[in-house]
N, CA, C and O atoms as a MOPAC input file, in Angstrom:
PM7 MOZYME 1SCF
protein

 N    -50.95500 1   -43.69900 1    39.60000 1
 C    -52.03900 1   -42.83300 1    39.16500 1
 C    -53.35400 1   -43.60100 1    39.28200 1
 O    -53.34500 1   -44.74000 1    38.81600 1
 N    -54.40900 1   -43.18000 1    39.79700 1
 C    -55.60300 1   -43.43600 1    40.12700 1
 C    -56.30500 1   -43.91400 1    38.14400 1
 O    -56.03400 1   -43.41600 1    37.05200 1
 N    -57.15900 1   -44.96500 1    38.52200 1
 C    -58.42600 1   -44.48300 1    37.98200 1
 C    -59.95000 1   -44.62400 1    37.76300 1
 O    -60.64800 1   -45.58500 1    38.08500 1
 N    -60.31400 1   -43.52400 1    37.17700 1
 C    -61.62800 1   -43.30000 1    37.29700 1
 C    -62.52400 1   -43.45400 1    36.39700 1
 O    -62.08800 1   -43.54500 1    35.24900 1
 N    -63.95200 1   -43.53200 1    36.57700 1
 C    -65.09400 1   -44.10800 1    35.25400 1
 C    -66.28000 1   -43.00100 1    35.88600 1
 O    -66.57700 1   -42.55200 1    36.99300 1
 N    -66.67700 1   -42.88200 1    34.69600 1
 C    -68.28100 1   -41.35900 1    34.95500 1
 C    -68.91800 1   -42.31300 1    33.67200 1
 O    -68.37000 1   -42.83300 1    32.69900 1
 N    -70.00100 1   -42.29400 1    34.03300 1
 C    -71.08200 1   -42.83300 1    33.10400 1
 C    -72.20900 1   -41.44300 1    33.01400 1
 O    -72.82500 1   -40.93100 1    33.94800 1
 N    -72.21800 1   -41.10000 1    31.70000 1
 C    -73.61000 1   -40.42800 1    31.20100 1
 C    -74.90700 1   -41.63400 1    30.36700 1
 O    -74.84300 1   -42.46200 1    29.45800 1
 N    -76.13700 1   -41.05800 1    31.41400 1
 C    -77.12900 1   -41.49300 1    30.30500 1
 C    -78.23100 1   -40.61600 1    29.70500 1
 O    -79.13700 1   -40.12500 1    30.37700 1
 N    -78.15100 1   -40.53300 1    29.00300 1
 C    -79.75000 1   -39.82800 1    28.34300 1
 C    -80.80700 1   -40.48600 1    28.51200 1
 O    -80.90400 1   -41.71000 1    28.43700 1
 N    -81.82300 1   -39.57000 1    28.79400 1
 C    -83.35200 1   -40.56000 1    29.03900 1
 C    -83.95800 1   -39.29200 1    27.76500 1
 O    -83.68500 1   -38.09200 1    27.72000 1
 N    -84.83300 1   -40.09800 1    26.84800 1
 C    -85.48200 1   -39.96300 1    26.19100 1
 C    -87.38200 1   -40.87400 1    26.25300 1
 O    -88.36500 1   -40.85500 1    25.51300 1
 N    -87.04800 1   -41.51000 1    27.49600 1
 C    -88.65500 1   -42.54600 1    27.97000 1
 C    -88.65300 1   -43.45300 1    26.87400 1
 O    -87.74200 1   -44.18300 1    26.48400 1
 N    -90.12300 1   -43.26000 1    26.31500 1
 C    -90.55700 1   -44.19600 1    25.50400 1
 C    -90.16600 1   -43.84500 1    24.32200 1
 O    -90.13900 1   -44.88100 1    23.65800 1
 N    -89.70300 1   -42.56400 1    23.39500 1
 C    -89.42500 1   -41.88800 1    22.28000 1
 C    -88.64200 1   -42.75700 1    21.51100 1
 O    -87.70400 1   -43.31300 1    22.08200 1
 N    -88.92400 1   -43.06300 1    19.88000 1
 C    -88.17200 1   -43.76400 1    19.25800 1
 C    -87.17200 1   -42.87300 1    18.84900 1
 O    -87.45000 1   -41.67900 1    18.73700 1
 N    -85.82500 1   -43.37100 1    18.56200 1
 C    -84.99600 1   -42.22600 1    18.01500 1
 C    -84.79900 1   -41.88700 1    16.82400 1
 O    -83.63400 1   -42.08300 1    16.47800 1
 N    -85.65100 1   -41.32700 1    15.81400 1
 C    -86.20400 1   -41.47800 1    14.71000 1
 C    -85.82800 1   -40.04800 1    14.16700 1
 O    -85.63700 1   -39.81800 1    12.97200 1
 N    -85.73800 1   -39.07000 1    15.21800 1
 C    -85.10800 1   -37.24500 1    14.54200 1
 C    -84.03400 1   -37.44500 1    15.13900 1
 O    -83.94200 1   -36.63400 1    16.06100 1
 N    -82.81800 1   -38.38900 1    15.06300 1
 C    -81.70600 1   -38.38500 1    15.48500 1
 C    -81.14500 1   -37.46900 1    16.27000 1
 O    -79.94900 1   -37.18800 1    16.19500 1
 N    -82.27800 1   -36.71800 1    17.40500 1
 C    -81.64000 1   -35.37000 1    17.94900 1
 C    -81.46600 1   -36.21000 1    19.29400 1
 O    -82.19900 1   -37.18800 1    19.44200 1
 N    -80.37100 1   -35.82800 1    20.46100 1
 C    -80.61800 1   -36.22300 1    21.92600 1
 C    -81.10500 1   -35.16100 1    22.43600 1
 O    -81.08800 1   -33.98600 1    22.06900 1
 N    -81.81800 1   -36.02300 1    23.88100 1
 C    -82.83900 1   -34.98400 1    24.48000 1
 C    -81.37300 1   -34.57200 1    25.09800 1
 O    -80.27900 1   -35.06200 1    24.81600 1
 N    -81.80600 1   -33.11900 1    26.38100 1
 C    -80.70500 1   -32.80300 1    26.95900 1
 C    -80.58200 1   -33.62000 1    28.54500 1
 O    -79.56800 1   -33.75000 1    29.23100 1
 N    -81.90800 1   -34.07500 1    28.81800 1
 C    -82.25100 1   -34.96700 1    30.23400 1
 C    -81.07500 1   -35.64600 1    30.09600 1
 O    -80.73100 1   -35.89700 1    28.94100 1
 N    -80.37800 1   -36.00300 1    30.99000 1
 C    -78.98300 1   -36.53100 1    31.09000 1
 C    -78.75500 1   -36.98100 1    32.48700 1
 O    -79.25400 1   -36.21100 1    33.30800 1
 N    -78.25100 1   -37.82900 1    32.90200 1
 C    -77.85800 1   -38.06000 1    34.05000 1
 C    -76.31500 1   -38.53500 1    34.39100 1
 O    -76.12000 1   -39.48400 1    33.63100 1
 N    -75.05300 1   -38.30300 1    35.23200 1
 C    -73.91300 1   -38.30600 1    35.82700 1
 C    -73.97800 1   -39.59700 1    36.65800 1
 O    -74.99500 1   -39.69300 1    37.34600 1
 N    -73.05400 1   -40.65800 1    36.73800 1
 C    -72.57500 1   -41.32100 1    37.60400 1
 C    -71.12800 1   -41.47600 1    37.38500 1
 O    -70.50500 1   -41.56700 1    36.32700 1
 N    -70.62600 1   -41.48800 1    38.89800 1
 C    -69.35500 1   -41.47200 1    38.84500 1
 C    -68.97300 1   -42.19500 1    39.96500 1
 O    -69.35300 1   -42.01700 1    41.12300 1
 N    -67.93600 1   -43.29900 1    39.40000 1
 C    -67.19100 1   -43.92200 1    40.37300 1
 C    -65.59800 1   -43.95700 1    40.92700 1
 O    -65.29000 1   -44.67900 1    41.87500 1

């Protein structure tokens, strides 16, 4: 059986994370 790894990241820029909300900007990598 194969396997595989996907990385998500959130970009939020410069924003401190201070309203504990995530933005939805998201990005997929997959290897």
């Amino acid at each position: 059986m194969g396997v595989y790894e996907a990385k998500v990241a959130w970009s939020r820029g410069d924003q401190p994370f201070l309203d504990k909300r995530y933005s939805r900007a998201h990005s997929w990598t997959f290897d």
